[in-house]
N, CA, C and O atoms as a Tripos MOL2 file, in Angstrom:
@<TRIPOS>MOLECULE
protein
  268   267    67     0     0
PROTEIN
NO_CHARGES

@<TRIPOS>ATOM
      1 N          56.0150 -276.0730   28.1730 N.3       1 UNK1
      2 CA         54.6350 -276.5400   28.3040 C.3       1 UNK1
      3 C          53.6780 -275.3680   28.4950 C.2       1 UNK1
      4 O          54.2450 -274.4000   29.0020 O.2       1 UNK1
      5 N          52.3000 -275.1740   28.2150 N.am      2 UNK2
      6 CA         51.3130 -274.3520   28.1380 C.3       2 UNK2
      7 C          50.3350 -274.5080   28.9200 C.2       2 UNK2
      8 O          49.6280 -275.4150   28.4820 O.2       2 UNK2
      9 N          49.9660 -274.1130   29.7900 N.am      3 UNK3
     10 CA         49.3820 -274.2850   30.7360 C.3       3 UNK3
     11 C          47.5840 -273.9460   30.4950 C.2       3 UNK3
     12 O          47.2410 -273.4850   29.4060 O.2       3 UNK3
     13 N          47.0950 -274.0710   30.9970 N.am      4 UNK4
     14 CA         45.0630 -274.6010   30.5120 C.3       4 UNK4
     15 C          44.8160 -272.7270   30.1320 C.2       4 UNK4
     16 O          44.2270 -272.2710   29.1520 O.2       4 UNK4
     17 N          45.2430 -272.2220   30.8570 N.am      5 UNK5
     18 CA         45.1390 -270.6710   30.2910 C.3       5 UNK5
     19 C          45.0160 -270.3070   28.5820 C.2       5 UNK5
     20 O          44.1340 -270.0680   27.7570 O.2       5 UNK5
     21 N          47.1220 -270.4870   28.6760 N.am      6 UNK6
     22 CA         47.4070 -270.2330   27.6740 C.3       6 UNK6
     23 C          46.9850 -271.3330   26.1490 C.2       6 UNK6
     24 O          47.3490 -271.1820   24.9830 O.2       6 UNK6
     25 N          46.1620 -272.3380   26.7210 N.am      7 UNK7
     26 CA         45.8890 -273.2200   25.6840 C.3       7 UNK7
     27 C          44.4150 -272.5030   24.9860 C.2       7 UNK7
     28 O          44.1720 -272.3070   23.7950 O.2       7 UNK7
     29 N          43.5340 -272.1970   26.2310 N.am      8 UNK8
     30 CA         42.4610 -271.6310   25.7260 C.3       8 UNK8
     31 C          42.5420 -269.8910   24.9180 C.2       8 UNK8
     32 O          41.6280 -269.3120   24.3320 O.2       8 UNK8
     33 N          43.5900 -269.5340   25.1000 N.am      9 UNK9
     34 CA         43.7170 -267.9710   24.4800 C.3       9 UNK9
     35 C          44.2540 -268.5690   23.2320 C.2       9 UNK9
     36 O          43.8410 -268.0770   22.1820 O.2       9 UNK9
     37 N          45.1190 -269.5630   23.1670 N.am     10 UNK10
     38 CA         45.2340 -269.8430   21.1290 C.3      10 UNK10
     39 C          43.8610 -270.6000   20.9420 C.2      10 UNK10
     40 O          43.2420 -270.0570   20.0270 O.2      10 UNK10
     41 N          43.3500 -271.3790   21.3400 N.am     11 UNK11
     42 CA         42.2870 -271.6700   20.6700 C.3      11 UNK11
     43 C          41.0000 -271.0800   20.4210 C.2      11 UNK11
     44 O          40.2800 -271.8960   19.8450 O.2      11 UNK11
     45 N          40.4590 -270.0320   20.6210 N.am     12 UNK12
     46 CA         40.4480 -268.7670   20.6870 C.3      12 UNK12
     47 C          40.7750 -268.0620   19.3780 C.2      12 UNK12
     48 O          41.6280 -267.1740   19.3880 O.2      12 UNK12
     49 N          39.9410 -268.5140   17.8690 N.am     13 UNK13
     50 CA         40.5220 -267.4890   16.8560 C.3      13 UNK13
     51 C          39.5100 -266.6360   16.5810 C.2      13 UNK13
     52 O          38.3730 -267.1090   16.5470 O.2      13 UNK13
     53 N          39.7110 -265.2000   16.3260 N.am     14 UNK14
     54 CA         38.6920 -264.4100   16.0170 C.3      14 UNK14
     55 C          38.9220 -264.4880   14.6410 C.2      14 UNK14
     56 O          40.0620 -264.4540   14.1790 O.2      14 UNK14
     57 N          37.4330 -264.6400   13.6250 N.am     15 UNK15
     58 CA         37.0790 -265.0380   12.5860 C.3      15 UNK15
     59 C          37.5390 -263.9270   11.8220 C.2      15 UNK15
     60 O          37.0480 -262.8470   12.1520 O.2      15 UNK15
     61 N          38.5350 -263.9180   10.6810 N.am     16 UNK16
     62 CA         38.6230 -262.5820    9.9850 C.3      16 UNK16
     63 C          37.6080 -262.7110    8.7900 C.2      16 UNK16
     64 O          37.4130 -263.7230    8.1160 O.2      16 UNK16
     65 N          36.8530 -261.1820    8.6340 N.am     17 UNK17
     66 CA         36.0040 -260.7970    7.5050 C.3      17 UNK17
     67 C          36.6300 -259.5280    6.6250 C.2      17 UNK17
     68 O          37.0800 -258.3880    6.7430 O.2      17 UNK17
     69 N          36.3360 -260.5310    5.6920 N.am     18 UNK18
     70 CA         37.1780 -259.2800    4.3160 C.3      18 UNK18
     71 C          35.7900 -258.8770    3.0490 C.2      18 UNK18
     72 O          35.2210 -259.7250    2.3610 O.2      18 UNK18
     73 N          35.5920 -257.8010    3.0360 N.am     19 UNK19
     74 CA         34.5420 -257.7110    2.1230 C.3      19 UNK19
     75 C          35.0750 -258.4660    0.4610 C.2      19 UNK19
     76 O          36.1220 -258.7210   -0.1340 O.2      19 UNK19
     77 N          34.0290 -258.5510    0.3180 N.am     20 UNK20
     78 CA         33.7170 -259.0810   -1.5900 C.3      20 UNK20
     79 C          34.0700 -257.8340   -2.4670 C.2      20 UNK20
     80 O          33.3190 -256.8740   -2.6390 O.2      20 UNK20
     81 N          35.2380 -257.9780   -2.9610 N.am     21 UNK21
     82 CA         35.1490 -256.5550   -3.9250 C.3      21 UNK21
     83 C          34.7260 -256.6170   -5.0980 C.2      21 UNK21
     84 O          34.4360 -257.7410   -5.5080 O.2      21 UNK21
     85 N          34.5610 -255.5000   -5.9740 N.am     22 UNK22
     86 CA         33.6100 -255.7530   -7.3450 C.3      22 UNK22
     87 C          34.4260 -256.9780   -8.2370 C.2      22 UNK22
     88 O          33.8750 -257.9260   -8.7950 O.2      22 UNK22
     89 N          35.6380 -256.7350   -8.2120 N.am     23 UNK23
     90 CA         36.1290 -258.0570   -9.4000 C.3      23 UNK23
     91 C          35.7800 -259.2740   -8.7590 C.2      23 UNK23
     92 O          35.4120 -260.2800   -9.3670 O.2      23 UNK23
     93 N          35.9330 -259.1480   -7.1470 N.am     24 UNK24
     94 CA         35.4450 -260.6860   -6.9410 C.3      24 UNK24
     95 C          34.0380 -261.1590   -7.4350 C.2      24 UNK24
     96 O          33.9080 -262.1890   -8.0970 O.2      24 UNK24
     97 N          33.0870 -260.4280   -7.1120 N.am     25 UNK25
     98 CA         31.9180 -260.3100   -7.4510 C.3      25 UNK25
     99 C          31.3040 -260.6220   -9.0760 C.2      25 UNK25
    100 O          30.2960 -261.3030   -9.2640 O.2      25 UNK25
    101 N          31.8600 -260.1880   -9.8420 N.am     26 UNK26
    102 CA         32.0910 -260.6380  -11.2460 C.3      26 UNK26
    103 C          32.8260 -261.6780  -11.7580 C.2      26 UNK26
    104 O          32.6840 -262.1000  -12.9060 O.2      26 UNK26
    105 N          33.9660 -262.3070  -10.5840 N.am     27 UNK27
    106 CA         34.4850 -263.7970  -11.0740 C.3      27 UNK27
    107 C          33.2080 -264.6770  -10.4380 C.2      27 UNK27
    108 O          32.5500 -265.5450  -11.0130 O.2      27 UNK27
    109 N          33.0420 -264.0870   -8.8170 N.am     28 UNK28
    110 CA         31.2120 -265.3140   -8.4420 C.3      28 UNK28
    111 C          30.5950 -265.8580   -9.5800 C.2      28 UNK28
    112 O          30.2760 -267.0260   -9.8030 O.2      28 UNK28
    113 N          30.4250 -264.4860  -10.5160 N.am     29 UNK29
    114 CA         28.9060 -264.5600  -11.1500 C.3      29 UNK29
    115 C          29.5520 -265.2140  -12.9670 C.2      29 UNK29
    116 O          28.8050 -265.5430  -13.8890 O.2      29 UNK29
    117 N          30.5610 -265.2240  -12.9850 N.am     30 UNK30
    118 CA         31.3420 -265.6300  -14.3920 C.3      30 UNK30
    119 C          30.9550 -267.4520  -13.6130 C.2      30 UNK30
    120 O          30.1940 -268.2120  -14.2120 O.2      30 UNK30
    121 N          31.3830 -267.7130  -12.7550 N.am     31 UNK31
    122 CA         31.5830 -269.0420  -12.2390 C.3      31 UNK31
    123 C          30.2600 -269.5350  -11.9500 C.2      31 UNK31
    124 O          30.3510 -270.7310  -11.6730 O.2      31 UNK31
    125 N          29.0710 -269.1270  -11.8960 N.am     32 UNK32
    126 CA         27.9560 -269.3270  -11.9210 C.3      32 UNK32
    127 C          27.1870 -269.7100  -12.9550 C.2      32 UNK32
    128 O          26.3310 -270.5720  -13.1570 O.2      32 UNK32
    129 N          27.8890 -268.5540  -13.7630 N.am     33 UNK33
    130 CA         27.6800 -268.7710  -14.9940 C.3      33 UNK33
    131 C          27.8470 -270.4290  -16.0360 C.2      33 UNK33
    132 O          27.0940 -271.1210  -16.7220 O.2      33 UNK33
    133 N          29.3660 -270.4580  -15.5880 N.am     34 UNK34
    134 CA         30.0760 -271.7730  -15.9230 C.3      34 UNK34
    135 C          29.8210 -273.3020  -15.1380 C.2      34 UNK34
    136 O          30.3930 -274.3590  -15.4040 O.2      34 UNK34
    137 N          28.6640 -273.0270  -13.9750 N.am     35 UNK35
    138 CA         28.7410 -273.8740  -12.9000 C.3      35 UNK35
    139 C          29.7340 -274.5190  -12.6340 C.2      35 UNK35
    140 O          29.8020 -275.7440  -12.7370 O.2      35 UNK35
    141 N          30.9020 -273.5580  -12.1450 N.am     36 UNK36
    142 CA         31.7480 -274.0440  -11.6350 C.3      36 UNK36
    143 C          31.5160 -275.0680  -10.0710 C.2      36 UNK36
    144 O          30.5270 -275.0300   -9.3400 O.2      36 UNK36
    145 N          32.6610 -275.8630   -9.9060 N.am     37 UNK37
    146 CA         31.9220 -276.4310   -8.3020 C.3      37 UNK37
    147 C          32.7660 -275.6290   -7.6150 C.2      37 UNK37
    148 O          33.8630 -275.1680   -7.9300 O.2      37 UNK37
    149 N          31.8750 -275.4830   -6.2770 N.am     38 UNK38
    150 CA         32.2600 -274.9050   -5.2410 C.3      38 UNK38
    151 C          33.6470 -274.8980   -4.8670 C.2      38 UNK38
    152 O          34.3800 -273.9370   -5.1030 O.2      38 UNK38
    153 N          34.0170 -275.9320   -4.2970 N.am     39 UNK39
    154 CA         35.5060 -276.5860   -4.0500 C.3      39 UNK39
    155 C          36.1000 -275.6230   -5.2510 C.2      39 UNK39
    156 O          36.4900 -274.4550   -5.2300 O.2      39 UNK39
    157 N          36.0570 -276.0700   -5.7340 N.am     40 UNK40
    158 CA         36.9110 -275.1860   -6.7550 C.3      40 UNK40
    159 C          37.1260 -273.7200   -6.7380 C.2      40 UNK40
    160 O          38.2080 -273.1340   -6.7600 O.2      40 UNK40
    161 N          35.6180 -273.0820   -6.6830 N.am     41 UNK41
    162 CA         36.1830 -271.8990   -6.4310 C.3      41 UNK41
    163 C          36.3860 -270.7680   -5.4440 C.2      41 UNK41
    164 O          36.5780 -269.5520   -5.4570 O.2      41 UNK41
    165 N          36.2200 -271.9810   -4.3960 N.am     42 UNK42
    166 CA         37.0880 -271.1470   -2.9410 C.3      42 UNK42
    167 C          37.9980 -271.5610   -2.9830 C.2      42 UNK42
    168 O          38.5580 -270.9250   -2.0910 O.2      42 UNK42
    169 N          39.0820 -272.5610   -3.5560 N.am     43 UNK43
    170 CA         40.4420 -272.6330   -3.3470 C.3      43 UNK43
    171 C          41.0100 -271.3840   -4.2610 C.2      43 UNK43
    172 O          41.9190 -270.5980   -3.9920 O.2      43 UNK43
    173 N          40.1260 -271.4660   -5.4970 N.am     44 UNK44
    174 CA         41.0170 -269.6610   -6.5980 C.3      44 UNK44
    175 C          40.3140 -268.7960   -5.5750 C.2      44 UNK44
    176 O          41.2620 -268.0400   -5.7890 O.2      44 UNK44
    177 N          39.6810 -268.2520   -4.7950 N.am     45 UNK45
    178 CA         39.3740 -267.0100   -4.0650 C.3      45 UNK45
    179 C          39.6430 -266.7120   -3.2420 C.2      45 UNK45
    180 O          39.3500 -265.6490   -2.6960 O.2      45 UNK45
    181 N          40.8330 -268.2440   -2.5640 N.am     46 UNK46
    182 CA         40.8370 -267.8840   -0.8810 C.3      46 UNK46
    183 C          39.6310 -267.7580    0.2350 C.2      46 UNK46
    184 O          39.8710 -267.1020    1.2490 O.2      46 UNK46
    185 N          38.3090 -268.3860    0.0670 N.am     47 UNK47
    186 CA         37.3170 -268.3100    0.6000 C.3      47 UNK47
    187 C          36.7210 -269.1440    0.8340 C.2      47 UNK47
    188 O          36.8610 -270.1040    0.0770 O.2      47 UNK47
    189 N          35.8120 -269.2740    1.8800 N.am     48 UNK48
    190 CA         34.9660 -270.8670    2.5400 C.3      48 UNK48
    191 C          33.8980 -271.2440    1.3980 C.2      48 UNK48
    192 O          33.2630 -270.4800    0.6710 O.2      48 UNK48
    193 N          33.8910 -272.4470    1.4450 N.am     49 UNK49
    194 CA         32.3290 -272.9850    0.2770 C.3      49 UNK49
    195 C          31.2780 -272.2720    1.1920 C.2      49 UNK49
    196 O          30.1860 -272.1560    0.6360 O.2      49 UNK49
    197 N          31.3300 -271.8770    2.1840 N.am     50 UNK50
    198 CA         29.9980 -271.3030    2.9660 C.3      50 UNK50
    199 C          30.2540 -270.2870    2.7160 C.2      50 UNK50
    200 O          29.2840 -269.8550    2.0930 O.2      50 UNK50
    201 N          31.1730 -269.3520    2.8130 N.am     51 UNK51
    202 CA         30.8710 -267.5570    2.4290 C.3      51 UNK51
    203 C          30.5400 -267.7880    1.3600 C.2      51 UNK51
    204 O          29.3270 -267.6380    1.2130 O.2      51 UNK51
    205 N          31.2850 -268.2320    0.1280 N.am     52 UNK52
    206 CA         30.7720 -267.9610   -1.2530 C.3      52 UNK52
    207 C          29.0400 -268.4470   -1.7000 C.2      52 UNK52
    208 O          28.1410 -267.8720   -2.3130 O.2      52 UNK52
    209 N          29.1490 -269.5980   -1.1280 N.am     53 UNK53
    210 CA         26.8430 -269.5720   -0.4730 C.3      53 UNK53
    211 C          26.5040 -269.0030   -0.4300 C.2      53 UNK53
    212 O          25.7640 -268.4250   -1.2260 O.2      53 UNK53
    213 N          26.9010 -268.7390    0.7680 N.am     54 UNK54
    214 CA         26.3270 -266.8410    1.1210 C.3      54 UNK54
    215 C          25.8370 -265.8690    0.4920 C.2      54 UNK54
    216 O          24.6740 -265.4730    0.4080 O.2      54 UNK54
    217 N          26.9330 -265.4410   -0.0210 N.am     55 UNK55
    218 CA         27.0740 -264.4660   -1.2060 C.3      55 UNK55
    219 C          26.1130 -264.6500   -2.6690 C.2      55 UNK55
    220 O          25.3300 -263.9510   -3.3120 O.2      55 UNK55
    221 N          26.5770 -265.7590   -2.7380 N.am     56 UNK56
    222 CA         25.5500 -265.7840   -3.9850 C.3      56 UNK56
    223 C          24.0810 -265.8770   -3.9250 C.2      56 UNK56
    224 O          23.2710 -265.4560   -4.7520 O.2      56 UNK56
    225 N          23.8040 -266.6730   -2.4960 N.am     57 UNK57
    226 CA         22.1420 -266.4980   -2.1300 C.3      57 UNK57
    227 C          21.9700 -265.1490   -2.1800 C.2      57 UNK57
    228 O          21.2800 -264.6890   -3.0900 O.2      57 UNK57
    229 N          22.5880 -264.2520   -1.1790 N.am     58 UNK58
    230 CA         22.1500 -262.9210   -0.8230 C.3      58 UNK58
    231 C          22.1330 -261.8180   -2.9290 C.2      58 UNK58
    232 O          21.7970 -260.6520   -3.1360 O.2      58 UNK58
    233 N          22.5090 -262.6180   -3.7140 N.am     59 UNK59
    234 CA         23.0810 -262.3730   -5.0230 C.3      59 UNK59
    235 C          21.7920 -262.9680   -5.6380 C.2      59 UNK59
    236 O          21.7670 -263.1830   -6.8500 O.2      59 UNK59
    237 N          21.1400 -263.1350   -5.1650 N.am     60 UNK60
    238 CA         20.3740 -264.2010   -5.6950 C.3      60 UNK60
    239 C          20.6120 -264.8400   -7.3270 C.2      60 UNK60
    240 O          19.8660 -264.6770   -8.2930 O.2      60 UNK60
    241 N          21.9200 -265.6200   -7.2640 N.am     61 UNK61
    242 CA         22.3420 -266.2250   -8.5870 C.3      61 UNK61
    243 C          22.4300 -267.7910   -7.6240 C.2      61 UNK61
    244 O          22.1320 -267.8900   -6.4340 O.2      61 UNK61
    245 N          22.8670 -268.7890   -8.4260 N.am     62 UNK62
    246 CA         22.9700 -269.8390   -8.0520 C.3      62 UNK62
    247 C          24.4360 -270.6140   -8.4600 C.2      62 UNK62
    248 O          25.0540 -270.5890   -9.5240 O.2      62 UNK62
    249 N          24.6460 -271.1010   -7.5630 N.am     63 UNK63
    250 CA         25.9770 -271.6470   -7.5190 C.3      63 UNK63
    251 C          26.5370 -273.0870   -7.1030 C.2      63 UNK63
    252 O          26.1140 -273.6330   -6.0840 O.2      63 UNK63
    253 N          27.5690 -273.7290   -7.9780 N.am     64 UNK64
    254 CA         27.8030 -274.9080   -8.1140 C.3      64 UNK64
    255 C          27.3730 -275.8970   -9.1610 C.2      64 UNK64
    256 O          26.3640 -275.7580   -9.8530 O.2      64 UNK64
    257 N          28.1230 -276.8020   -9.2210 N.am     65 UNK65
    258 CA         27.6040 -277.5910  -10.7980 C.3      65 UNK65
    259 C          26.4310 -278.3420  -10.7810 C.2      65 UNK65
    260 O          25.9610 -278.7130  -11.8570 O.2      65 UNK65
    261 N          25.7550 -278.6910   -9.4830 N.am     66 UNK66
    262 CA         24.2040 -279.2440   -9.5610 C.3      66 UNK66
    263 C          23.9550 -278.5860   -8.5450 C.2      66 UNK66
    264 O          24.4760 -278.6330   -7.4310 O.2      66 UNK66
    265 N          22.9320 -277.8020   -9.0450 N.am     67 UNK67
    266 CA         21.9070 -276.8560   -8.5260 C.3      67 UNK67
    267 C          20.5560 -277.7870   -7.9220 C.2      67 UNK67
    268 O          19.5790 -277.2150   -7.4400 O.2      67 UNK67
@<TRIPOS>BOND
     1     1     2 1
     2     2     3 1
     3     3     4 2
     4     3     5 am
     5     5     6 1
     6     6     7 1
     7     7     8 2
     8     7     9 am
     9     9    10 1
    10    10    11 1
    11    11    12 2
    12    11    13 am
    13    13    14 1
    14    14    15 1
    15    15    16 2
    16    15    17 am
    17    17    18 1
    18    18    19 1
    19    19    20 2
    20    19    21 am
    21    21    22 1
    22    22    23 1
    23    23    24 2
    24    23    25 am
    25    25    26 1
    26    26    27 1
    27    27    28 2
    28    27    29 am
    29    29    30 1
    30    30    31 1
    31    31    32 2
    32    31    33 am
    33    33    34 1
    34    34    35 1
    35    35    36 2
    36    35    37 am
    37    37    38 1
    38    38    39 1
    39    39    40 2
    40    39    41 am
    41    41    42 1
    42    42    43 1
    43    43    44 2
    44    43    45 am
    45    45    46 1
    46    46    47 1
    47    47    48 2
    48    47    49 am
    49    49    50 1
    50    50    51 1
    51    51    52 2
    52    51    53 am
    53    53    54 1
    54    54    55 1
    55    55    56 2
    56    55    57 am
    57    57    58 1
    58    58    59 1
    59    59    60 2
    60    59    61 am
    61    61    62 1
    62    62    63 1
    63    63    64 2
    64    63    65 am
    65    65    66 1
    66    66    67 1
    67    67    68 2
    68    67    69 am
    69    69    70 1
    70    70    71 1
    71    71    72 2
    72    71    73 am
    73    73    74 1
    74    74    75 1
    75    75    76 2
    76    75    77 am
    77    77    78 1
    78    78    79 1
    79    79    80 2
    80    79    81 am
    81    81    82 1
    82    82    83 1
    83    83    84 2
    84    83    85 am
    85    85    86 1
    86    86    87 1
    87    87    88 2
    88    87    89 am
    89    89    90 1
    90    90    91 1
    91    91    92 2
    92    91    93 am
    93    93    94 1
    94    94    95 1
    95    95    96 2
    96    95    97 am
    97    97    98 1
    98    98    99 1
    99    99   100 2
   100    99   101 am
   101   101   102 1
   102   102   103 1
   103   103   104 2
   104   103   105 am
   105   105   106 1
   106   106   107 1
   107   107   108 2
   108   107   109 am
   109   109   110 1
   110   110   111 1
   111   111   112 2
   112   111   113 am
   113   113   114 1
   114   114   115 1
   115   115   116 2
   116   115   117 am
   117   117   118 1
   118   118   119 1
   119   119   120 2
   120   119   121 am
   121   121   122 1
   122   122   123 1
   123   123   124 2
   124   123   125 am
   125   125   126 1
   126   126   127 1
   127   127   128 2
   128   127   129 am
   129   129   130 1
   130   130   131 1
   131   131   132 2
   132   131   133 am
   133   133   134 1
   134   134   135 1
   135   135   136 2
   136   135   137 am
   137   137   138 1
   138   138   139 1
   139   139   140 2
   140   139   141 am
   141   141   142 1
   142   142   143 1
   143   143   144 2
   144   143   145 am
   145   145   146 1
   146   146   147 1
   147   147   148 2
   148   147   149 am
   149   149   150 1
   150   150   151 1
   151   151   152 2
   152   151   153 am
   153   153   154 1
   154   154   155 1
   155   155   156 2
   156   155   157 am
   157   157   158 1
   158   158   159 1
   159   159   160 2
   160   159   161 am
   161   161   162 1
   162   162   163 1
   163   163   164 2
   164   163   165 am
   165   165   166 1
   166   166   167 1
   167   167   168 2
   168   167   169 am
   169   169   170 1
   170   170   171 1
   171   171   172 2
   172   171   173 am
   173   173   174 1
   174   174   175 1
   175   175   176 2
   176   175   177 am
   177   177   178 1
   178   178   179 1
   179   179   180 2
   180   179   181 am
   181   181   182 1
   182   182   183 1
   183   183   184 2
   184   183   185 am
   185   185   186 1
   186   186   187 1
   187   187   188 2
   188   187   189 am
   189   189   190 1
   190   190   191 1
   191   191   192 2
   192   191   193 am
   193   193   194 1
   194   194   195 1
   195   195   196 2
   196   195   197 am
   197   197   198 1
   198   198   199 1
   199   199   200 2
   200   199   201 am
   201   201   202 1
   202   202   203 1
   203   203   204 2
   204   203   205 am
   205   205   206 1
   206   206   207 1
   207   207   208 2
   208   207   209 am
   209   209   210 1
   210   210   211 1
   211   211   212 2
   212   211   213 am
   213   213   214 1
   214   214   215 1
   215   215   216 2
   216   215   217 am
   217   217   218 1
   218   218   219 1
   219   219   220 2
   220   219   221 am
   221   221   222 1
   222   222   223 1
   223   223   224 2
   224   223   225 am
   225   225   226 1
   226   226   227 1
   227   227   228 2
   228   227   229 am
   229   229   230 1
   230   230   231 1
   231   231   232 2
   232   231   233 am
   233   233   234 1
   234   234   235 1
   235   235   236 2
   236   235   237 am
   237   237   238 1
   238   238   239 1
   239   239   240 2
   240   239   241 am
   241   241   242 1
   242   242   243 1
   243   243   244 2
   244   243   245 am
   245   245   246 1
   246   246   247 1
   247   247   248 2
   248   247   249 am
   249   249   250 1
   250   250   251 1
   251   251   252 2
   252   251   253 am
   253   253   254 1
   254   254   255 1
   255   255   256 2
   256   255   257 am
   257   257   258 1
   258   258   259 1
   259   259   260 2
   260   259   261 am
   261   261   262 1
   262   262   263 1
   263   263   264 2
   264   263   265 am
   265   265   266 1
   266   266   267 1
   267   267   268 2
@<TRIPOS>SUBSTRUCTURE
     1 UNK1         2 RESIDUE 1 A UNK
     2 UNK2         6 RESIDUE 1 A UNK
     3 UNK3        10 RESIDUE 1 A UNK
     4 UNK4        14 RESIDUE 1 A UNK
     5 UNK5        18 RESIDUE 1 A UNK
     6 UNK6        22 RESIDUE 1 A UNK
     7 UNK7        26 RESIDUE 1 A UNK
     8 UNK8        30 RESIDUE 1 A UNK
     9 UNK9        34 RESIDUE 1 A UNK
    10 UNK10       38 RESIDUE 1 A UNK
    11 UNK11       42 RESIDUE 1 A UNK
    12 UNK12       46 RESIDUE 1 A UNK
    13 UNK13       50 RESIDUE 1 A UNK
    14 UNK14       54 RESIDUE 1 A UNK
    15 UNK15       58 RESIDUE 1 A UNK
    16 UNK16       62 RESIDUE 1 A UNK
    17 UNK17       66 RESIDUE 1 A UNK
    18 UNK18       70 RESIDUE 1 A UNK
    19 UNK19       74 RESIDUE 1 A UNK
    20 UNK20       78 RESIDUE 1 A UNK
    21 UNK21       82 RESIDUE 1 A UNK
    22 UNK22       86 RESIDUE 1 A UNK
    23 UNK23       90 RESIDUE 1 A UNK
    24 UNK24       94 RESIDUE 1 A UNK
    25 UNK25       98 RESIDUE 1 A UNK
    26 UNK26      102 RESIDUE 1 A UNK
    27 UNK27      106 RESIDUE 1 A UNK
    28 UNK28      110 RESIDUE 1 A UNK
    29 UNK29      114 RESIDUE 1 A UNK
    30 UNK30      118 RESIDUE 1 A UNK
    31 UNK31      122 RESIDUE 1 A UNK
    32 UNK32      126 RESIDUE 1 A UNK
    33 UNK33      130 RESIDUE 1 A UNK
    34 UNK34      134 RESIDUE 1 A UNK
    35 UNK35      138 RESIDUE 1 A UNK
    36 UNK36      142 RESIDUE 1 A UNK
    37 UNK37      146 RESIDUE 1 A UNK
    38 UNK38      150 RESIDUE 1 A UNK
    39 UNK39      154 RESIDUE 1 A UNK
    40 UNK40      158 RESIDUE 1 A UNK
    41 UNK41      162 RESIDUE 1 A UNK
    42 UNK42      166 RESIDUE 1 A UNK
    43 UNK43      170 RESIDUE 1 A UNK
    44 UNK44      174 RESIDUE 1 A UNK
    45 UNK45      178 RESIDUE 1 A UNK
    46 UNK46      182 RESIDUE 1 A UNK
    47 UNK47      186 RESIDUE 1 A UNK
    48 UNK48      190 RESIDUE 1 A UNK
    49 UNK49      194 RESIDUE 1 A UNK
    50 UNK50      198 RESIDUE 1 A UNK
    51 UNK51      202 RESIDUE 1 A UNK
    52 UNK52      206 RESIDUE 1 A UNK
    53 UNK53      210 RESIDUE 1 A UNK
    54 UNK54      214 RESIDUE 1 A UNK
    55 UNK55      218 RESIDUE 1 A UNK
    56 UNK56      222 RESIDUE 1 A UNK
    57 UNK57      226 RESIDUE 1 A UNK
    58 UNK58      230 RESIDUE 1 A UNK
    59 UNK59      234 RESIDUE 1 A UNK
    60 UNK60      238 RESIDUE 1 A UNK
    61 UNK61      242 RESIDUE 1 A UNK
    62 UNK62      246 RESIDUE 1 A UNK
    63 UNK63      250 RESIDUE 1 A UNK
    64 UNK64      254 RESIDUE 1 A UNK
    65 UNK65      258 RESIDUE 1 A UNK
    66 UNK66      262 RESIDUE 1 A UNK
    67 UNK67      266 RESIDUE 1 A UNK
């Protein structure tokens, strides 16, 4: 059993950040291109529908199949 301590130190995840590298950056903007939907292409990137938002606002391209 785990006691109120050890329950709060696993729940407790520090958020990992991995930069955007250039090929990722060029599949974003291919998929933008294609209005791909979101869902879709954070499951091929390994990435949240909110980072890839992100990214493309700060990109200023637009992203997802209805804009």
């Amino acid at each position: 059993m785990m006691d109120a301590q050890q329950m709060a130190k696993k729940a407790k995840k520090k958020p990992v950040r991995r930069l955007f590298s250039k090929d990722e950056l060029k599949t974003l903007k291919a998929h933008s291109k294609a209005r791909t939907p979101v869902a879709k292409i954070a499951k091929q990137m390994k990435r949240t529908e909110g980072s890839l938002r992100q990214k493309a606002n700060k990109l200023g391209i637009g992203l997802g199949h209805m804009r």
